[in-house]
N, C-alpha and C positions, 0 to 999 in steps of 0.2 A: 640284344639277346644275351643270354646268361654266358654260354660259353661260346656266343658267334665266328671268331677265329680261328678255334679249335672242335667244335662238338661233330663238325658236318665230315670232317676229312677221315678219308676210308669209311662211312657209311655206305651201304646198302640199299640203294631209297628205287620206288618204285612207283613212275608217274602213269595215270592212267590222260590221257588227252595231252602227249607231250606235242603232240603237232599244232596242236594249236594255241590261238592268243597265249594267254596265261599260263598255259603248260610250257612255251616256249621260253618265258622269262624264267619260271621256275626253277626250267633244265638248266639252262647258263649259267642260272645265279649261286645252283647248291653246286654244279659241275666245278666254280672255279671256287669253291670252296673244298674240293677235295672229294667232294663224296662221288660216287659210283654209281652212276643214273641208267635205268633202263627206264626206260619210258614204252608204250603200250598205247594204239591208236587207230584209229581210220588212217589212211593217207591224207597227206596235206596235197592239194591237186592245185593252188594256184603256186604260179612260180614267183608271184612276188608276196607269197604269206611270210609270216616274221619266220614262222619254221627253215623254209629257205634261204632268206637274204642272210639270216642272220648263224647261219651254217649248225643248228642246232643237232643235225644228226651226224655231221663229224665230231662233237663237240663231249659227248654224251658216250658211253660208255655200250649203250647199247640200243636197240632202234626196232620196234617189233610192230609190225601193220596188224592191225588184229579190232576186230569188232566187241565192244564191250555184250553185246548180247549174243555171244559164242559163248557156253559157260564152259565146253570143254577144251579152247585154247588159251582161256583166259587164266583156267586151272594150269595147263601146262606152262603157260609163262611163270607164272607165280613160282611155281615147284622148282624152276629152271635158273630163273632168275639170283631166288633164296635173298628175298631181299627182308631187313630190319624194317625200314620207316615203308609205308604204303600213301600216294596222295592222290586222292580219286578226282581226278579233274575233268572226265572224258564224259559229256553229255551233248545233247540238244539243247542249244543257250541261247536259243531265239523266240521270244513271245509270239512272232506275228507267222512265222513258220510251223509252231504250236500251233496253231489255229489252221494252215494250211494240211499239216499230218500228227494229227494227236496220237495215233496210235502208235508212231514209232518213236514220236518225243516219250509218251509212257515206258514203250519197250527198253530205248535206252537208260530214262533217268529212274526208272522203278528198279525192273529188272535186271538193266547192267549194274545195279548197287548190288542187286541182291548175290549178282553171278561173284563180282568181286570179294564180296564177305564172303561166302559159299568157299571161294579157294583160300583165302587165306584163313579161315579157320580150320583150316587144313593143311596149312604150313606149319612147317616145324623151325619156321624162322622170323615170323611177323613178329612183331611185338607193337609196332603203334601205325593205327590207324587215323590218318585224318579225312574226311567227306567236306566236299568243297559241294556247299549247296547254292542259296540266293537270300537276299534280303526280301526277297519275293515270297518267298515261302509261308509268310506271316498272310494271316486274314487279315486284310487290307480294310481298316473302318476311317481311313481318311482324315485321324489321329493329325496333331499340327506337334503332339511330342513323340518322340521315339520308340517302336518297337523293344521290348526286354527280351531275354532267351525263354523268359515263362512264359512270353501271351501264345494267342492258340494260333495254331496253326491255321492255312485255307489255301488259295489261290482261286481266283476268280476265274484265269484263262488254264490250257491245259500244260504250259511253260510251268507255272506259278505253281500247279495245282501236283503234278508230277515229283517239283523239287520236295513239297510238304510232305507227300508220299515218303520219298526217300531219307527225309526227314523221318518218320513215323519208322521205317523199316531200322536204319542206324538207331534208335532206341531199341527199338526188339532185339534188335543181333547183340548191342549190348548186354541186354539183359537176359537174354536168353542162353545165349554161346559166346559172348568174352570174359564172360566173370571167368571161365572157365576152358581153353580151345579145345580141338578135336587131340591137341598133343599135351593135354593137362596141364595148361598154362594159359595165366591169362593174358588175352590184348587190349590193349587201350584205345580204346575208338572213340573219337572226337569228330563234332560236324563244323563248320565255320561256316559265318553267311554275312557275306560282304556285301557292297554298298555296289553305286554303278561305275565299274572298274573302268577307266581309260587310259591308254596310254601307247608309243608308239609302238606301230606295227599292225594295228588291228584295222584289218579290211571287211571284216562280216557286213554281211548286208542287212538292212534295217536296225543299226544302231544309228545313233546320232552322231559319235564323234567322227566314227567313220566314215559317214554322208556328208560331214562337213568339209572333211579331210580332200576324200576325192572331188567333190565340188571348186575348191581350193584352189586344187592342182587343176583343172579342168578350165576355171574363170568361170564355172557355171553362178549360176544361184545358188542358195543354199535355201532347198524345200524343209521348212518342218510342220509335223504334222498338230503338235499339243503343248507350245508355248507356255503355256502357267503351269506345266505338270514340275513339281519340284521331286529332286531327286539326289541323295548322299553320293557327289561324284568322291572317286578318288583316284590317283594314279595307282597304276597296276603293282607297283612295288610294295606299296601301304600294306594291303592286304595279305601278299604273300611273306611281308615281314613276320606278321600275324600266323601265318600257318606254320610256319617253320619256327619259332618261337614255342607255337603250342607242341608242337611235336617234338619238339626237344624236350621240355620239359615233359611231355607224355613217356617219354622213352624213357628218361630217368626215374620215372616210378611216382612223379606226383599225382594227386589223385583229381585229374582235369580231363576225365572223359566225361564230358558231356558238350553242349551246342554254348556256339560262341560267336558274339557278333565281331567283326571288324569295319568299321565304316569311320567317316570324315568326324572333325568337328562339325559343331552345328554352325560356323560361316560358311563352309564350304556346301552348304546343302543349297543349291540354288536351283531357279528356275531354267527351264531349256531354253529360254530364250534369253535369258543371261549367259550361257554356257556359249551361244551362237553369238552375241554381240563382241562378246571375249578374245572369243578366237579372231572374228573379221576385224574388230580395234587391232589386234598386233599382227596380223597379217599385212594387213592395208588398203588402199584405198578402192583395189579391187573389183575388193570381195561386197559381198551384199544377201540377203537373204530375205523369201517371201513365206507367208504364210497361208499353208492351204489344210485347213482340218480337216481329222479323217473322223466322219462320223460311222464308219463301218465296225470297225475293232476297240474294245473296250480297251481303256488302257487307265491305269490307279493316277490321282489327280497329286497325290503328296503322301511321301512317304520315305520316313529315318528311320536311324537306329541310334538306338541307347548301347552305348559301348564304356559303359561304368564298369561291367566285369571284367574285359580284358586291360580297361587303365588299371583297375585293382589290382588285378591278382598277377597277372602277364607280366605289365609294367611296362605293356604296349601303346604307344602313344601317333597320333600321326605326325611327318615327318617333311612333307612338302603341303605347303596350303592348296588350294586349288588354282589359285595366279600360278603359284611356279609350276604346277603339274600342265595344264596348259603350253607356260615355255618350254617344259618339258619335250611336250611332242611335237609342238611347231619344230624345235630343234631338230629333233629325230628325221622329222619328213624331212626338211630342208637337205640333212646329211645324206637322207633316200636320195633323197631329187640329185646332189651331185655326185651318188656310185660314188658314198664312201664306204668303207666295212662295218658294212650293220652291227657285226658281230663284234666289236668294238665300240661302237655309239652303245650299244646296249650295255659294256661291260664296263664301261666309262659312267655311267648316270649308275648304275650299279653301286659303282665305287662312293659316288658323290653323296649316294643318298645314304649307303653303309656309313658312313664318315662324318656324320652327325651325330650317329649313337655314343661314338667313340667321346 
């Protein structure tokens, strides 16, 4: 990062989905860099989510339970808050639960986008926005090379098809209300749409790493459902390297609002049943896993990203391969398993992986 040491400390940042996965590392990560985190969320209700173990609401500067599709407390946080940087992380991030309640995956990932622009262009304190969408978001034509930020838009399931939405809505708001905000100035609004983020602490149900995770710990089997589906893993740091980079530089006035991929090298793009053999090889002798197809739910057979823009212009690169992202989280659980301080395992692989850049 340009000025990663210094740019974050005494900012004003404003996390939408701090309770969860990726918002919890987020908070840590700019929290122990000085900046001034409010964060904005549903509650976190299990007590071993990473929000918990890893004590993210002591951690954090301020802690607010709030529904993204409230638009008038969402406006009152904002107002209250007065925060510089905004990072919209707070959605419905499950494809197969899409399919279960579409209408409230839309209500959240449409609508709560549009509620969150809606307040801050109305602040008199934003200045950069960043939209945390999906690599999902692309029309999915089964492509063996990588999605660019120009192909078009789609989503087959109503996960997919909602993110492209909020996609579509972050171009309007730019074009329409940050060249210019409600307080005669303009915001810098950027989307990013990352690859399939893993990394310790994520218990969601119907992800793969997670399923394998708890299976692990359990001595179950490990069920999957779509073995050849290939998919841009990365560990969860990669990508938030990538946000907070572009937001730094958004904030300083360069001119990089617009959509941005961050995802893996093309080694790291592997199959799900590579991804399961990986983890049971370093796990041990165990562990085992069966396969039972689900022919019920559509699910995309292959699919990358072309991340040529942000090696270009960003100077972002990734940082652990997918071997070490793996150790990664075996590591992490292992440290769960013997009730060490999460909240150090995190800010420890923090360190490690900050310390490459250097």
């Amino acid at each position: 990062m340009t000025g990663y040491h210094t740019f974050w400390n005494g900012k004003k940042v404003f996390i939408t989905g701090h309770t969860g996965f990726k918002g919890s590392w987020l908070s840590l990560w700019l929290s122990s860099l000085g900046a001034k985190v409010t964060g904005y969320a549903l509650p976190s209700t299990a007590d071993h989510s990473l929000f918990h173990v890893a004590e993210v609401e002591n951690t954090i500067d301020q802690s607010i339970i709030g529904d993204i599709r409230d638009v008038a407390h969402v406006t009152k946080s904002i107002e209250e808050a007065e925060p510089e940087i905004v990072f919209h992380l707070a959605a419905q991030p499950l494809v197969r639960e899409s399919y279960r309640n579409p209408v409230d995956t839309y209500m959240t990932n449409v609508m709560g986008t549009v509620h969150l622009f809606e307040a801050c262009r109305r602040s008199s304190t934003v200045k950069t926005i960043v939209n945390i969408t999906t690599d999902k978001c692309y029309e999915n034509k089964e492509w063996v090379w990588g999605y660019r930020e120009n192909e078009p838009l789609g989503g087959y399931d109503p996960y997919s098809s909602s993110k492209a939405c909020s996609e579509l809505v972050t171009s309007a708001y730019r074009n329409s209300f940050f060249q210019e905000s409600a307080q005669g100035r303009p915001i810098a609004l950027a989307s990013a749409r990352a690859g399939n983020v893993i990394g310790g602490g994520d218990w969601a149900e119907d992800r793969l790493v997670p399923d394998i995770i708890r299976s692990l710990l359990k001595g179950n089997e490990i069920i999957i459902r779509n073995p050849g589906a290939t998919r841009p893993w990365q560990h969860v740091l990669e990508p938030l390297s990538g946000y907070m980079e572009l937001a730094e530089r958004l904030y300083q006035g360069e001119k990089l609002a617009e959509a941005w991929n961050f995802g893996p090298d093309d080694a790291d793009v592997q199959t799900v049943e590579w991804i399961v053999r990986s983890f049971c090889s370093k796990w041990g002798e165990t562990s085992k896993y069966v396969i039972q197809p689900d022919t019920i739910l559509h699910e995309a057979h292959l699919l990358k990203l072309d991340c040529s823009k942000a090696k270009t212009y960003l100077n972002w690169h990734p940082r652990w391969n997918l071997e070490q992202a793996i150790d990664k989280i075996i590591e992490w659980t292992l440290a769960y398993e013997r009730q060490e301080s999460m909240k150090a395992v995190c800010l420890r692989q923090i360190e490690e992986y900050t310390n490459l850049s250097r």
